[in-house]
C-alpha positions, 0 to 999 in steps of 0.5 A: 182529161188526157186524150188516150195514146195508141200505139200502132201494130208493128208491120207485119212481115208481109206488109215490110218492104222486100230488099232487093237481094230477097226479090232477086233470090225469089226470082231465081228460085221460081225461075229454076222451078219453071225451067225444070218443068219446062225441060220435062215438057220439052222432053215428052213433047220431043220424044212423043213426036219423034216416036209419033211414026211408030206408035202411029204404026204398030198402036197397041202393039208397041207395048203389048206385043213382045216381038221385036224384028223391025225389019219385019214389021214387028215392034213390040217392046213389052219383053223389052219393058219386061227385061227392064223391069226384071233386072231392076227388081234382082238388082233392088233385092240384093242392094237393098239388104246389102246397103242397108247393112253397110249404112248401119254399120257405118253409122252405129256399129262400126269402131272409128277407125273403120268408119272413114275407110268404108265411107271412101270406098263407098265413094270410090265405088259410086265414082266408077264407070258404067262400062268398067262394071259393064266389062268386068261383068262381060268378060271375067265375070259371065263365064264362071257365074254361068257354070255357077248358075248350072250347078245351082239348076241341077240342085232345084230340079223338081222343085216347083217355083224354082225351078222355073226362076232358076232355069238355065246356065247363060253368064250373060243374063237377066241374074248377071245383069241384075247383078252388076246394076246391085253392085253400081247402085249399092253406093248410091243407096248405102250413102244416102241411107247413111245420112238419113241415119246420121240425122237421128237424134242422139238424145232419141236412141239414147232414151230407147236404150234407157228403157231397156231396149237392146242393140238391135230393138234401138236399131229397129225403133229409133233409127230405121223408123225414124229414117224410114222416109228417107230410106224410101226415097234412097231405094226409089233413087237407086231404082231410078238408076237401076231402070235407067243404066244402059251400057252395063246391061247391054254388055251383060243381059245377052241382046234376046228380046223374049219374056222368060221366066228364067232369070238364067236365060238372056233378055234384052232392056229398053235402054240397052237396046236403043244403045245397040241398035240406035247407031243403025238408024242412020236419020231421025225418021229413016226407016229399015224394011218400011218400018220407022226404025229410029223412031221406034227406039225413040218411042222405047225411051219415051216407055222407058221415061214414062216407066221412071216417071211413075216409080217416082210418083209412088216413091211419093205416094210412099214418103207422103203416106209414111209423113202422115202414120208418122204424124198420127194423122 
C-alpha cells in the first residue's frame, strides 16, 4: 500500500520574506506619510498659539465682527473672511467654464497641429509670477475696467439683483481681484482636467459614437462623466490657490475691509491683508494701541488655513460620493 504523498500550500505572499529593498520602500513611504501629518499639526499648533493673544482678546468677535481697526481695539475679521470667499467664488465662475472649454478642446477638438502650441502656452501662463498678474491688473488694467464697470451699473439701474451685485465703478475691487486669480488658476485647472480627459478609454468614446451619439452627446457622456471626479478635484485645486494667492489680490481688491454686496466696490482678503500690515508689526507678540497686532494677522492665517482646510474636505466628500453613484453603490 502506497503511503499518499501531500504537497504542501505554496506560501503565501504574506508568509514570504520581505527584501530588504521592499522593507526600506515601506519604511520611507510611512515615514513621508508621518511627516506630512506631522507638518500639519506643527502648523495649527504654531499658528494657534501665536494667534492665542488675539483670540483671547477680541473671542467671538474675531470672526463675527466685520470691523477691522486694531489701533483701536477692533479685530474683527468676518468682511476679511467675506472678501476671500467672494473673490474666490468670481474667479471659480469664470475659470471653470473657460479651462473646461480649452481642456476639451485640447483634447477632442483641436487638429494636431494646434494641440502642442495651446498646451505650451497653458504652461507658460502657470509659470508667471503672481506679482506680474498682480501689476498688470493694478496698473494697466484697473482704469479702464473701471470705467467699464460704470457703464455696465447705468445699464442694470433698476433691475433688482443686479443692481446691487453690479453697483459701482472702482478698477480695484473684488470683480477685478476676482479676475486676475480666474486668469492664474485657469492653467492650473484646464491642465489638470486635460489629463483627466486623456485618461478616457478610446474604446469608451468610440462605442458612444457607435450607438449614434453625436459630437457633443460623446462629449457629455463618455468624457466628462468618465472624468467627473477628476474635474472635481481640478476646480478644488484651483480653489485652493484662488483662496490662498496674496500678492495679486492685494494690489488689485482695493485695501477696504467692509461687507459689500457690490462686486464693484473695493474690499479686502485675508491674505491680502497680512501682506500689507504684517510688516508693521514689528516682534511676534508686539502690540500697536494695546492690541496684539501680529498675533491678530497670525490668527487671520490661522482662518485662512482652516477655511483651505474645510474646502478640501468637501472636495472629498464630492469625489467620494461621485466614486460611489459611479459604482452603483
Amino acid at each position: 500500500m502506497t503511503a499518499a504523498v501531500t504537497t504542501p500550500p505554496p506560501p503565501s505572499l504574506r508568509s514570504t520574506r520581505r527584501q530588504p529593498g521592499d522593507a526600506g520602500f515601506r519604511l520611507l513611504a510611512l515615514g513621508s506619510g508621518l511627516l506630512v501629518l506631522a507638518i500639519l499639526v506643527g502648523i495649527v499648533v504654531a499658528t494657534l498659539t501665536k494667534s492665542w493673544a488675539a483670540i483671547r482678546f477680541e473671542g467671538f468677535g474675531f470672526l463675527t465682527s466685520t470691523t477691522w481697526d486694531p489701533t483701536n481695539g477692533k479685530l474683527g475679521g468676518l468682511s476679511l473672511i467675506y472678501g476671500t470667499v467672494v473673490v474666490s467664488a468670481i474667479a471659480l465662475v469664470v475659470a471653470v467654464p473657460i479651462s473646461l472649454g480649452i481642456a476639451l478642446f485640447v483634447s477632442e477638438l483641436a487638429p494636431r497641429w494646434l494641440r502642442q502650441p495651446v498646451i505650451f502656452l497653458m504652461d507658460l501662463l502657470a509659470s508667471v509670477p503672481s506679482v506680474v498678474y498682480g501689476l498688470w491688473g493694478a496698473f494697466t488694467l484697473a482704469a479702464p475696467i473701471g470705467r467699464f464697470y460704470g457703464h455696465v451699473s447705468d445699464a442694470v439701474n433698476g433691475i433688482p439683483v443686479l443692481d446691487t451685485l453690479l453697483h459701482g465703478h472702482l478698477g480695484r475691487s473684488f470683480m477685478t481681484a476676482g479676475l486676475i486669480v480666474a486668469m492664474m488658476i485657469i492653467p492650473i485647472i484646464t491642465s489638470l482636467s486635460r489629463e483627466v480627459f486623456a485618461t478616457v478609454p478610446t474604446a469608451q468614446k468610440e462605442a458612444a459614437l457607435a450607438l449614434g451619439s453625436t459630437r457633443w452627446e460623446m462629449i457629455r457622456t463618455a468624457v466628462l462623466g468618465y472624468g467627473r471626479n477628476g474635474v472635481v478635484g481640478a476646480v478644488m485645486l484651483g480653489l485652493g490657490r484662488a483662496m490662498g494667492e496674496t500678492i495679486a489680490v492685494a494690489l488689485t481688491i482695493g485695501s477696504l475691509q467692509q461687507v459689500s454686496a457690490h462686486l464693484f466696490d473695493s474690499g479686502d482678503a485675508l491674505a491680502s491683508i497680512i501682506a500689507n500690515q504684517f510688516g508693521e508689526a514689528t516682534n511676534q507678540f508686539g502690540t500697536k494701541g494695546n492690541v496684539p497686532f501680529q498675533a491678530a494677522l497670525i490668527g487671520l492665517g490661522f482662518a485662512l488655513f482652516v477655511l483651505t482646510i474645510a474646502v478640501n474636505l468637501i472636495a472629498q466628500a464630492i469625489i467620494a460620493r461621485g466614486e460611489r453613484n459611479l459604482k452603483g453603490v
